[in-house]
N, C-alpha and C positions, 0 to 999 in steps of 0.2 A: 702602064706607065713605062716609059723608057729608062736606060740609064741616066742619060743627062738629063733630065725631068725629076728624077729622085737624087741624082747629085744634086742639081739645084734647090731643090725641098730641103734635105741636109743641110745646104752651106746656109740657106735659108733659117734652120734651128739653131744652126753655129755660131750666128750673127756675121757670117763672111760671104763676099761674092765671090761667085765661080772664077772672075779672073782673080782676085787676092789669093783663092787657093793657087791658080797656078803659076802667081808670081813667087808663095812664099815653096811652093814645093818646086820651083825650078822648073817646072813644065811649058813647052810655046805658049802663044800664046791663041787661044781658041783651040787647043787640042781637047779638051775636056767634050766640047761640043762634039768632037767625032766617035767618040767611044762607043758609040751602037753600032759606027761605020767597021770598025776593025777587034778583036777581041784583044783586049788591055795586056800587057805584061804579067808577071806575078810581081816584078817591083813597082809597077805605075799602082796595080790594086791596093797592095801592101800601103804603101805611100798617103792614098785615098784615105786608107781605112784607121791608119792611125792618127791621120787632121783633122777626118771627122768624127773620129771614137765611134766606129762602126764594127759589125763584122762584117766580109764580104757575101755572107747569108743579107744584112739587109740592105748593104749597097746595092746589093745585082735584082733581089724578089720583093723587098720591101711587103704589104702583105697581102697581094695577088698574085703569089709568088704561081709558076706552073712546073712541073717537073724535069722541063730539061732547063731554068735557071736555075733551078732548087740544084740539079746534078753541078751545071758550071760552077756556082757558090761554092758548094761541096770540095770540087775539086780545088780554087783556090785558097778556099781554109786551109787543107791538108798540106798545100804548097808552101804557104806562108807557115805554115808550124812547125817546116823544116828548113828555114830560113835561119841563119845561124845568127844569134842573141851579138848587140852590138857589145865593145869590151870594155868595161866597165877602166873606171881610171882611177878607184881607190884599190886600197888593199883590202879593206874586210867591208865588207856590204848588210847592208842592213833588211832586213826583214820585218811584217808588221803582226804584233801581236794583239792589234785593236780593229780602231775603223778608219778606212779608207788614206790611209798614211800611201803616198805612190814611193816606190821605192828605187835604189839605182840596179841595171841588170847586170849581171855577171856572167863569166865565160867558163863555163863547166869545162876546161880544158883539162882536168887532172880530176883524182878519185876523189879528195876532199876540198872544200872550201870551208874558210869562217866565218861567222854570219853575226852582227851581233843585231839581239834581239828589242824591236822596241813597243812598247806597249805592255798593258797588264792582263790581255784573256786568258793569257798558260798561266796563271800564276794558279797556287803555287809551284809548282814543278819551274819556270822559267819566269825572269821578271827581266824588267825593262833596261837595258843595258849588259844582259847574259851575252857572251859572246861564245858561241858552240859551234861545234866541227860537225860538218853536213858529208854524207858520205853521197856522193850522187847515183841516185839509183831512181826507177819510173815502179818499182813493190815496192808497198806499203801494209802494215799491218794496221787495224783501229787505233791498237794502243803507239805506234809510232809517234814520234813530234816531224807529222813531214813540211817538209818547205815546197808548198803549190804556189807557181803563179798562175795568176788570171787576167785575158784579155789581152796579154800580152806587157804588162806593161806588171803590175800590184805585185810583189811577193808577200806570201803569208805564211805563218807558221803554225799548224793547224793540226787536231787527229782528223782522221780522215777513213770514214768508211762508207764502203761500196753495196749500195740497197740495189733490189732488182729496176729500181724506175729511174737511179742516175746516181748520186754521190751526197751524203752528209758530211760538212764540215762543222766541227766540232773546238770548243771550248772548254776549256778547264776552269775557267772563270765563270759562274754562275750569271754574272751578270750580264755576258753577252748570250741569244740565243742562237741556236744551230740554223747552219743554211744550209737551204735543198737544192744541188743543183737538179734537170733533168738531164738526159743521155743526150738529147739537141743542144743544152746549155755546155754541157764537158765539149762537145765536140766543136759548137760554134765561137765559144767566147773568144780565144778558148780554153779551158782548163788543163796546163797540163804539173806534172808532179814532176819538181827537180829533185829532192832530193830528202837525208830525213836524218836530223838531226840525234848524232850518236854520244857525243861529248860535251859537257859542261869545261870552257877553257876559262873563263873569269870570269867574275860577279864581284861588279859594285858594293860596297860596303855601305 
């Protein structure tokens, strides 16, 4: 299958047409259709992947993938994951300590940030509305409280340890259970670790 064949399948799942993608992302109009003709930018893929909640793993192989789009994908993951995070427009940014909360991004431009927390999986150690100081670092230890985003998009506040087949993310809260990523999921999603909370600066009464 082609790229535009599997864009179209996507915007297909997305409930949008290939030209509505390219009116709402700014693209000409029929450029979508040439994209086997030329290889994409890192910001047209970029762009692609986050209208259609993709990674460029299954824009590009979808799952006949062959080894030299498996490498192309590859490389544009890694490209996109050094793409510097847009700047966020509050002052303390929020973080999820449940399920599926999307949260705002922030600009790791300095050692610490303040994050306040919402949701109840840390509890007890952290509850919904703790606001604590993130030291930004990519080491983590199990018992850490780090702040992982994923996908590009979710931050979470999570332990976090490193098994030989990919990464368990962990709960302090019994109630939610642990998630497995594998070493394809850290790298495709993709998972990466901003930072890990050092300081309790206030809590809710």
């Amino acid at each position: 299958m082609t790229k535009y064949k599997r864009i179209q399948t996507l915007c297909k799942q997305n409930g949008v047409s290939v030209a509505k993608m390219e009116r709402d992302l700014g693209f000409a109009r029929g450029s979508i259709a040439k994209i086997d003709e030329h290889k994409p930018s890192i910001d047209r893929v970029s762009k692609i992947c986050n209208y259609l909640n993709v990674s460029p793993i299954a824009l590009f192989t979808g799952e006949e993938s062959d080894l030299a789009e498996y490498d192309d994908a590859i490389a544009y993951q890694n490209a996109i994951n050094e793409l510097p995070p847009p700047v966020a427009e509050i002052p303390i940014y929020e973080v999820s300590a449940g399920n599926g909360r999307l949260n705002d991004y922030y600009e790791a431009d300095g050692e610490y940030t303040e994050v306040r927390i919402c949701g109840d999986s840390m509890l007890p150690s952290l509850k919904d509305g703790d606001i604590v100081k993130v030291r930004h670092t990519t080491e983590v230890s199990p018992t850490d409280f780090a702040i992982i985003r994923i996908n590009g998009e979710e931050m979470i506040c999570k332990h976090l340890e490193t098994v030989s087949d990919g990464i368990i993310i962990h709960s302090e809260n019994p109630a939610y259970e642990d998630k497995h990523y594998s070493v394809l999921e850290v790298l495709t999603l993709p998972i990466q670790i901003i930072g890990v909370a050092e300081e309790l600066i206030s809590r809710k009464l």
